[in-house]
VEXRONU-589250 format. One record per atom (N, C-alpha, C, CB): residue number from 1; residue in one letter; atom name; x, y, z. Coordinates in nm, 2 decimals, m for minus. Glycine has a CB too. Layout:
(NUM; "A"; "CA"; (X; Y; Z))
...
// end
This chain:
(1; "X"; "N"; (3.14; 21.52; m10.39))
(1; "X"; "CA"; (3.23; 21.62; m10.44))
(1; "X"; "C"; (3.26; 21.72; m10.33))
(1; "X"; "CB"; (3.16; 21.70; m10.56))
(2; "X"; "N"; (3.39; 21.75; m10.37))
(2; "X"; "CA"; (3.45; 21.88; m10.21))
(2; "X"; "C"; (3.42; 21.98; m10.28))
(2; "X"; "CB"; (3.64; 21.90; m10.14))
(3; "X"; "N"; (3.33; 22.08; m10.18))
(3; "X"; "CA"; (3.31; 22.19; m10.18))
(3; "X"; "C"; (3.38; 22.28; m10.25))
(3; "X"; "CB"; (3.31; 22.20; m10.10))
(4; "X"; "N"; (3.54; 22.31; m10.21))
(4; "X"; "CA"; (3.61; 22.35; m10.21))
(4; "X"; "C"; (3.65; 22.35; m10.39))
(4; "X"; "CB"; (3.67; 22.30; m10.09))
(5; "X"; "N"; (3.62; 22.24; m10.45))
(5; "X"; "CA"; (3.67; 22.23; m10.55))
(5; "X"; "C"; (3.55; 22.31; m10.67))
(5; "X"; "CB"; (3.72; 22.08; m10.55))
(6; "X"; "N"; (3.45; 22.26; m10.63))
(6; "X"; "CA"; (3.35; 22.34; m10.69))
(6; "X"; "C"; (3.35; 22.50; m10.66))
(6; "X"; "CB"; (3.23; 22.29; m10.65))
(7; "X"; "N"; (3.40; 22.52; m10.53))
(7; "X"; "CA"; (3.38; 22.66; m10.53))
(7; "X"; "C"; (3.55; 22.69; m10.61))
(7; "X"; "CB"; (3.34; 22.73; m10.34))
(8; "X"; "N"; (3.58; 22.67; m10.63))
(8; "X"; "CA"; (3.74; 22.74; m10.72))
(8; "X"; "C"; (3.71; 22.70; m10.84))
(8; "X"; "CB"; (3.91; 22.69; m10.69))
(9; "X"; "N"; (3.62; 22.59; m10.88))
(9; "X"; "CA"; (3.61; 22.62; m11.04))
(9; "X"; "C"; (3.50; 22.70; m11.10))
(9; "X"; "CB"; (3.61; 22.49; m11.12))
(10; "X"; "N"; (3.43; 22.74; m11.00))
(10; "X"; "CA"; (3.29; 22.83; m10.99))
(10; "X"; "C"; (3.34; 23.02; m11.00))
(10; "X"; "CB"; (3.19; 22.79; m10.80))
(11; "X"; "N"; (3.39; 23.02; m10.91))
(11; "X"; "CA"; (3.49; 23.14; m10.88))
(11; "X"; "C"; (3.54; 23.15; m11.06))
(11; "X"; "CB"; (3.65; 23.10; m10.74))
(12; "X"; "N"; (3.63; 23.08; m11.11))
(12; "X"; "CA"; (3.68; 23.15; m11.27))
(12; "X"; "C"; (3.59; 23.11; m11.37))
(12; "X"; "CB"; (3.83; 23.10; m11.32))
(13; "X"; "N"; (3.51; 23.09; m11.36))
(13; "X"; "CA"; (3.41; 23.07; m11.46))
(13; "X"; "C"; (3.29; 23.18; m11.41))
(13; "X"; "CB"; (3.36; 22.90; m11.46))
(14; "X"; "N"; (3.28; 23.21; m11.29))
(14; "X"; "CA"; (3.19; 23.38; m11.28))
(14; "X"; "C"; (3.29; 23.50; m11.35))
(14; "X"; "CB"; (3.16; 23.45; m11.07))
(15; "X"; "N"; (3.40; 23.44; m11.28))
(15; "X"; "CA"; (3.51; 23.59; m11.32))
(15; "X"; "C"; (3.47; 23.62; m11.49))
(15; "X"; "CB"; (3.72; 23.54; m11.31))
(16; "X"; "N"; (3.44; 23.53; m11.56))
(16; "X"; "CA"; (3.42; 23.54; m11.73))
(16; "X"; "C"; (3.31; 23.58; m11.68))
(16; "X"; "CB"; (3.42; 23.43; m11.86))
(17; "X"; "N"; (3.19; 23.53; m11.65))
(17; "X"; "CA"; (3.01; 23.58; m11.67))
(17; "X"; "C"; (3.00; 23.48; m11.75))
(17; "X"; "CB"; (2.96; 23.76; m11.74))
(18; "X"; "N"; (3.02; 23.35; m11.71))
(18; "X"; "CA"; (2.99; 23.27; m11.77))
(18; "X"; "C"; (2.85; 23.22; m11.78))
(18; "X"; "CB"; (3.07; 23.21; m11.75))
(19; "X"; "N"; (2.78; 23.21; m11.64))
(19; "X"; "CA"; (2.66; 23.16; m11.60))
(19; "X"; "C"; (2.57; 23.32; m11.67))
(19; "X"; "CB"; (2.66; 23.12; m11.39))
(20; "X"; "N"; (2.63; 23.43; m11.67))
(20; "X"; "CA"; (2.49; 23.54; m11.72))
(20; "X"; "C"; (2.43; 23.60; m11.58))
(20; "X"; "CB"; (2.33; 23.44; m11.82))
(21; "X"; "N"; (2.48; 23.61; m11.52))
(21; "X"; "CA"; (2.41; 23.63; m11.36))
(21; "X"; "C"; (2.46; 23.79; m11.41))
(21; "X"; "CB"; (2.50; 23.53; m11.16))
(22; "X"; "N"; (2.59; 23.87; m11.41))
(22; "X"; "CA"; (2.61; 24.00; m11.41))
(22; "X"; "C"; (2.52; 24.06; m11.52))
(22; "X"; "CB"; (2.76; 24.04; m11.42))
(23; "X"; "N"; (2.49; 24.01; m11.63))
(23; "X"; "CA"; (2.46; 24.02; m11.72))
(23; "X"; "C"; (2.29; 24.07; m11.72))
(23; "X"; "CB"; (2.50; 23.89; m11.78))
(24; "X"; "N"; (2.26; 24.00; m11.62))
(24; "X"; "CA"; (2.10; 23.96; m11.60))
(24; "X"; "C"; (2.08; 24.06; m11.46))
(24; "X"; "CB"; (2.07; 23.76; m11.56))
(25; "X"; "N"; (2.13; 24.07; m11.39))
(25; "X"; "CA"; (2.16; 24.22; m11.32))
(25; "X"; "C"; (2.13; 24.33; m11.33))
(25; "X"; "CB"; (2.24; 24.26; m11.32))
(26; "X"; "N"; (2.23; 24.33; m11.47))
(26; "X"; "CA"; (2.26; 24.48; m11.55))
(26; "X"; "C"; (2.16; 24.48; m11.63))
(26; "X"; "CB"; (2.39; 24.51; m11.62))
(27; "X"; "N"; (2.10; 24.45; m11.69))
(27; "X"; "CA"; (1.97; 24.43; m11.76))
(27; "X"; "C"; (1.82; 24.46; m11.66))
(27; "X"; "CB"; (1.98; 24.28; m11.82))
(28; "X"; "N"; (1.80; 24.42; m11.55))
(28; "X"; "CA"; (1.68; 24.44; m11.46))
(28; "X"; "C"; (1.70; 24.55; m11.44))
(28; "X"; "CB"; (1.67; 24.36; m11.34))
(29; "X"; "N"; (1.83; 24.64; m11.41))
(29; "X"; "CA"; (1.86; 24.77; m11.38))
(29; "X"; "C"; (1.85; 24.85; m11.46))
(29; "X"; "CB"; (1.95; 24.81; m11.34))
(30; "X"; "N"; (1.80; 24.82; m11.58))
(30; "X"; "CA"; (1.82; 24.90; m11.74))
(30; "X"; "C"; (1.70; 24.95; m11.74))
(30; "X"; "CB"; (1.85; 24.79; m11.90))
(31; "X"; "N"; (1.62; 24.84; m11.70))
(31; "X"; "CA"; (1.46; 24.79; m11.75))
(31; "X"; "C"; (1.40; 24.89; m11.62))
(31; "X"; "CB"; (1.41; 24.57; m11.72))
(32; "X"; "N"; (1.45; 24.92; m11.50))
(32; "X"; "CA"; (1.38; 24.98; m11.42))
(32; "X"; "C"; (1.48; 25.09; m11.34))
(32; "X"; "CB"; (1.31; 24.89; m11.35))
(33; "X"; "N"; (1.50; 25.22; m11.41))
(33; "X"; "CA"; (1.60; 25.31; m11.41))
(33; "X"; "C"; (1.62; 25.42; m11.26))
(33; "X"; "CB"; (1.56; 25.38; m11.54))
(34; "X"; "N"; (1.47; 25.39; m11.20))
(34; "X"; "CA"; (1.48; 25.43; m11.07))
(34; "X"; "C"; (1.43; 25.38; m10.96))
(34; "X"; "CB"; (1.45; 25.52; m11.06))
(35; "X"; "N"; (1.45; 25.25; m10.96))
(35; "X"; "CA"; (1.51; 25.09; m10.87))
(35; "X"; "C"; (1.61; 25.17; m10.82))
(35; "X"; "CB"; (1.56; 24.93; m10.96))
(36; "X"; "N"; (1.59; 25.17; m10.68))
(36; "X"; "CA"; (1.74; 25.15; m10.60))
(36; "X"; "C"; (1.76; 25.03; m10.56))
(36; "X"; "CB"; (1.77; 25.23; m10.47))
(37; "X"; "N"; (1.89; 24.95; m10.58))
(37; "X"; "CA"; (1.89; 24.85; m10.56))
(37; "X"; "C"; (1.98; 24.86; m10.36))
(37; "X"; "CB"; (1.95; 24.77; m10.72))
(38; "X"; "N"; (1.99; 24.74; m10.34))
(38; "X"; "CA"; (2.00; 24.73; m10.24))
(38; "X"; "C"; (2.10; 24.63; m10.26))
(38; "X"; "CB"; (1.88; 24.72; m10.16))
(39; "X"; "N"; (2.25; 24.65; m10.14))
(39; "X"; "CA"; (2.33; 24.57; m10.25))
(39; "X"; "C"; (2.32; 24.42; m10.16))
(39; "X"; "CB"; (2.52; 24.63; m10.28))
(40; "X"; "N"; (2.23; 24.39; m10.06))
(40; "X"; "CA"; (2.20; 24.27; m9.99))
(40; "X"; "C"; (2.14; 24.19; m10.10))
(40; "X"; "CB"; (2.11; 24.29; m9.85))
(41; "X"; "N"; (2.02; 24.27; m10.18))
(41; "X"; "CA"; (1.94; 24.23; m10.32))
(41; "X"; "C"; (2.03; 24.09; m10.40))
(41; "X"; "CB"; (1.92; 24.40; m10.43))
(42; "X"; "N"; (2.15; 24.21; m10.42))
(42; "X"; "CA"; (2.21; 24.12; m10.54))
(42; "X"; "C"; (2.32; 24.03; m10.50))
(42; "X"; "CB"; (2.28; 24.20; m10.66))
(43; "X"; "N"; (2.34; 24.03; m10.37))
(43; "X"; "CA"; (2.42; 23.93; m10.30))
(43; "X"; "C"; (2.38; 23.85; m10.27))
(43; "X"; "CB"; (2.48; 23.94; m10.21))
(44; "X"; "N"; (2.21; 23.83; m10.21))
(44; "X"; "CA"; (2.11; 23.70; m10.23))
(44; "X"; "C"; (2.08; 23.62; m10.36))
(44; "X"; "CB"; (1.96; 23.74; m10.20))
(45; "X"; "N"; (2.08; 23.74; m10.44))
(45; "X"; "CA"; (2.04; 23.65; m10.59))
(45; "X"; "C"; (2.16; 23.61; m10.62))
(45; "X"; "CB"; (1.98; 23.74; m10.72))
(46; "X"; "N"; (2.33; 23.63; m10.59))
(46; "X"; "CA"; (2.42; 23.54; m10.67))
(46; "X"; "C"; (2.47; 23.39; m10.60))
(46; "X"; "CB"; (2.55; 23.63; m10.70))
(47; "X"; "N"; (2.35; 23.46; m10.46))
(47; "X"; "CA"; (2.40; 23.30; m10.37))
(47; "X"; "C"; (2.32; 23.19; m10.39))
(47; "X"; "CB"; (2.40; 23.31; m10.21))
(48; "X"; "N"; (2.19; 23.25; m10.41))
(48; "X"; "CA"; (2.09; 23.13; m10.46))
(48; "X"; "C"; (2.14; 23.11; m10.61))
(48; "X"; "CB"; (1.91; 23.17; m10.46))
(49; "X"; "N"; (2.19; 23.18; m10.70))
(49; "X"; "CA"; (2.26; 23.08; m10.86))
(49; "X"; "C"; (2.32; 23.02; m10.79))
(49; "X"; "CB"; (2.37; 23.13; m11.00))
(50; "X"; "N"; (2.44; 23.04; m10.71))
(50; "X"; "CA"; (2.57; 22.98; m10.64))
(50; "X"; "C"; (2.47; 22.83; m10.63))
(50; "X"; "CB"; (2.63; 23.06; m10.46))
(51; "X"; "N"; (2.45; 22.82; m10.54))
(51; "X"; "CA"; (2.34; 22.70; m10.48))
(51; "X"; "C"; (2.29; 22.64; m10.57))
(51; "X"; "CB"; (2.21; 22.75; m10.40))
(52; "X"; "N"; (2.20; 22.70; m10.67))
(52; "X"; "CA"; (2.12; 22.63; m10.78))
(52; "X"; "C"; (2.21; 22.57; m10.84))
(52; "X"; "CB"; (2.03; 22.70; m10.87))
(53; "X"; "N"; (2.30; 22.58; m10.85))
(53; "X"; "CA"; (2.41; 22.56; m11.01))
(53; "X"; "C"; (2.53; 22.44; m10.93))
(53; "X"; "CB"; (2.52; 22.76; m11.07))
(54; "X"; "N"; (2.53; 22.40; m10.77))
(54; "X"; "CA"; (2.57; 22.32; m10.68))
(54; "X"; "C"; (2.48; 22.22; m10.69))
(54; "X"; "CB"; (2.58; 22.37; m10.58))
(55; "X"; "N"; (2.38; 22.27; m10.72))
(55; "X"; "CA"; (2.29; 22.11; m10.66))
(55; "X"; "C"; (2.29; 22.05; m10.78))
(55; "X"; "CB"; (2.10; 22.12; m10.60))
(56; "X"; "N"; (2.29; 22.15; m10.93))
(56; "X"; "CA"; (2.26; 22.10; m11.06))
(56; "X"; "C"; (2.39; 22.03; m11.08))
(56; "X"; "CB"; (2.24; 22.22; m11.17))
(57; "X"; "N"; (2.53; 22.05; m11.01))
(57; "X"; "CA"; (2.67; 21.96; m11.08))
(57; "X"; "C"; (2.65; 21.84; m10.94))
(57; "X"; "CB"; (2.88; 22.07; m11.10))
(58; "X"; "N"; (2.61; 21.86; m10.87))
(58; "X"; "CA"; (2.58; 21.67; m10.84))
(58; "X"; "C"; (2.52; 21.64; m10.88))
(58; "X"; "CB"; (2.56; 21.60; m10.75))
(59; "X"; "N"; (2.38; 21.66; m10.93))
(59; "X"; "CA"; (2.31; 21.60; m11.00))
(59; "X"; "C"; (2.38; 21.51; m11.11))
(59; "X"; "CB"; (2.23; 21.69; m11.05))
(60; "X"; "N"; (2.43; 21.63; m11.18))
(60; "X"; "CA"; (2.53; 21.60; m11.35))
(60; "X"; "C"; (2.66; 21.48; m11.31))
(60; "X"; "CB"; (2.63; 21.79; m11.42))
(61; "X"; "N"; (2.71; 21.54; m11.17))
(61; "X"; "CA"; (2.84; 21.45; m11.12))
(61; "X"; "C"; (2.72; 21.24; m11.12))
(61; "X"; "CB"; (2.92; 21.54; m10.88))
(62; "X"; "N"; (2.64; 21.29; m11.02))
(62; "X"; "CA"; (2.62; 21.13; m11.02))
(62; "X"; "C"; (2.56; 21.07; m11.13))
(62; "X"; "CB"; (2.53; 21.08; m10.90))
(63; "X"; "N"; (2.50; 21.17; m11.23))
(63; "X"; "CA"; (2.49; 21.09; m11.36))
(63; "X"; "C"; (2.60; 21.08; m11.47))
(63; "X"; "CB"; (2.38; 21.14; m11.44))
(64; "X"; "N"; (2.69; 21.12; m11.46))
(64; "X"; "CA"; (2.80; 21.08; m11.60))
(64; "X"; "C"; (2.85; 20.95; m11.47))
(64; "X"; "CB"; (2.97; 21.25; m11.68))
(65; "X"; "N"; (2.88; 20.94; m11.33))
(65; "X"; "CA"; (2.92; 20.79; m11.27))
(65; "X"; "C"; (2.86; 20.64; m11.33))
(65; "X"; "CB"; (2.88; 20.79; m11.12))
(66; "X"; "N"; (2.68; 20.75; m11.33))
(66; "X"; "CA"; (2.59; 20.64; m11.42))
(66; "X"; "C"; (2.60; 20.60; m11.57))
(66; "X"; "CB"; (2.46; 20.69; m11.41))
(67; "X"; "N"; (2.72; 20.69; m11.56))
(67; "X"; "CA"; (2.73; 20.65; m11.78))
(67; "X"; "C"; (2.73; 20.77; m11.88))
(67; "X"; "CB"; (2.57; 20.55; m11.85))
(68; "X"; "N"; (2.63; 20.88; m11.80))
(68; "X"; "CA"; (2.57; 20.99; m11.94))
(68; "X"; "C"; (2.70; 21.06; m11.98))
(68; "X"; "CB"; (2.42; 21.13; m11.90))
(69; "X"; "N"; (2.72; 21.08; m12.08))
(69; "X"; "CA"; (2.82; 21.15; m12.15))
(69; "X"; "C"; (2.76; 21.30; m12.19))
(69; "X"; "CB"; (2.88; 21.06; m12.28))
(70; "X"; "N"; (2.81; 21.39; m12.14))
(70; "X"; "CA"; (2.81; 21.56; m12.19))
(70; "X"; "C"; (2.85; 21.59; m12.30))
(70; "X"; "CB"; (2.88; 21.65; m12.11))
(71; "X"; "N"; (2.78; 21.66; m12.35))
(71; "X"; "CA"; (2.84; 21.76; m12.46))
(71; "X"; "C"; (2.95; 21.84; m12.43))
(71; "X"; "CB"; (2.74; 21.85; m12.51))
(72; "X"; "N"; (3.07; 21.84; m12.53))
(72; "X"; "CA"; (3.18; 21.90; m12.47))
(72; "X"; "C"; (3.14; 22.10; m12.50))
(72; "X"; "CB"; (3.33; 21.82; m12.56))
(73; "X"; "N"; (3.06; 22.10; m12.56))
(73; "X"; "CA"; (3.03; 22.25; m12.51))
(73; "X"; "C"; (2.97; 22.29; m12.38))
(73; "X"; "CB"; (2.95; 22.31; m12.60))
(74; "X"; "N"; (2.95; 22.19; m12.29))
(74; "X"; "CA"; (2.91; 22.24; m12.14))
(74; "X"; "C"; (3.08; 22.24; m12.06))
(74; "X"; "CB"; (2.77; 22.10; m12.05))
(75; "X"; "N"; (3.10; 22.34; m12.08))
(75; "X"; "CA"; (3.31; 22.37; m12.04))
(75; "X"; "C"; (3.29; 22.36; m11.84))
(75; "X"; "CB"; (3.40; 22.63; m12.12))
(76; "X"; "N"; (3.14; 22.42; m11.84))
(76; "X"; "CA"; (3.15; 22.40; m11.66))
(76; "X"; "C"; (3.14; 22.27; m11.61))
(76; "X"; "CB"; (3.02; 22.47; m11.57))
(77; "X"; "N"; (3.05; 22.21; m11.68))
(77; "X"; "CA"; (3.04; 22.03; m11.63))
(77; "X"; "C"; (3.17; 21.99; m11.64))
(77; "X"; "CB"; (2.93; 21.91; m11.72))
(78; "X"; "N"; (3.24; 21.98; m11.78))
(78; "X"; "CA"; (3.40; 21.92; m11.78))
(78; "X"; "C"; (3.46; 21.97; m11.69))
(78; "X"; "CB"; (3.50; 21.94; m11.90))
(79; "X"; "N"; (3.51; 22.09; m11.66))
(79; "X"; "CA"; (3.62; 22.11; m11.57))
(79; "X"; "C"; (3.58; 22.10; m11.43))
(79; "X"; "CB"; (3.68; 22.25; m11.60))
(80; "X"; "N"; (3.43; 22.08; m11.37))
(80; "X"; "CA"; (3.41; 22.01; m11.24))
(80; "X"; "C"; (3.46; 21.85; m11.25))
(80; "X"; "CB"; (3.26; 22.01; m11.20))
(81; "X"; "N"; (3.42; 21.82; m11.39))
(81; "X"; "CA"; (3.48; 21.64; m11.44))
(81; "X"; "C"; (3.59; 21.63; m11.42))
(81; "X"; "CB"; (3.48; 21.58; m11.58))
(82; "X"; "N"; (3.69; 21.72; m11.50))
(82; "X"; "CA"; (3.80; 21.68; m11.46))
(82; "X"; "C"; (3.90; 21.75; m11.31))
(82; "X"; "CB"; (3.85; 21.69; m11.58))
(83; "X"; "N"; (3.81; 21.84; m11.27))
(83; "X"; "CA"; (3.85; 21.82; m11.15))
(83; "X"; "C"; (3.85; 21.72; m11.05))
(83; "X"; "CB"; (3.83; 21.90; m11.11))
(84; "X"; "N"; (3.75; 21.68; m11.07))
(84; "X"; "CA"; (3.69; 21.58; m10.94))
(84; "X"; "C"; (3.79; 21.41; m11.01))
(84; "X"; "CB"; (3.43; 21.57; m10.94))
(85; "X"; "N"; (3.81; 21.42; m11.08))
(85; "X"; "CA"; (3.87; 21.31; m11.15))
(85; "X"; "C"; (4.03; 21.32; m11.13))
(85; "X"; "CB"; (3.82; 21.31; m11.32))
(86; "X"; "N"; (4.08; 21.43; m11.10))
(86; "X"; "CA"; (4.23; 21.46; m11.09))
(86; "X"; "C"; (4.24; 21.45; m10.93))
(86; "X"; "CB"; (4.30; 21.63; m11.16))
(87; "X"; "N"; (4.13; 21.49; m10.82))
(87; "X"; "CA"; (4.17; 21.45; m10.70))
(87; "X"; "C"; (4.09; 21.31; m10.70))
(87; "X"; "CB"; (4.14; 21.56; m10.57))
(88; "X"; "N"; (4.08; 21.26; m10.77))
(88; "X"; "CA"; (4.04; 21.08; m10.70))
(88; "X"; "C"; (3.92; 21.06; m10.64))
(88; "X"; "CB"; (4.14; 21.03; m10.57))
(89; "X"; "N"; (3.80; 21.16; m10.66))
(89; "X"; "CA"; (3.68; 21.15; m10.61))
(89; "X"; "C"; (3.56; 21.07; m10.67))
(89; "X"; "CB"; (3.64; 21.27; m10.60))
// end
């Protein structure tokens, strides 16, 4: 899979808070009210989801090649599907 294509369908699917990462943020900061956070802190933690959630759609990419069919409520796996399927990959 190209990079490039994961990272633009990754990009509008954070823009919602879809994955819960801002969500989960703003909650740790709730929970501990005089935490100064450090903003390197939360720019590591959205690169490692970034990463985790990369390695998890090739995973998912080379198993639907193998056959497995997704539940159409996973909207991130489809629209990597049908991206990667509209450029010919």
């Amino acid at each position: 899979m190209d990079k490039n294509i994961f990272n633009r369908v990754y990009a509008k699917f954070e823009k919602k808070d879809y994955f819960g990462n801002k969500e989960y943020i703003r909650l740790r900061l709730k929970e501990n009210p005089g935490y100064i956070v450090k903003p390197g802190e939360i720019k590591a933690y959205l690169k490692n989801q970034k990463n985790k959630s990369y390695t998890s759609t090739i995973e998912r990419l080379s198993e639907y090649k193998a056959g497995k069919v997704y539940p159409q409520r996973e909207k991130f796996t489809w629209a990597i599907i049908k991206e990667v399927i509209k450029k010919g990959l």
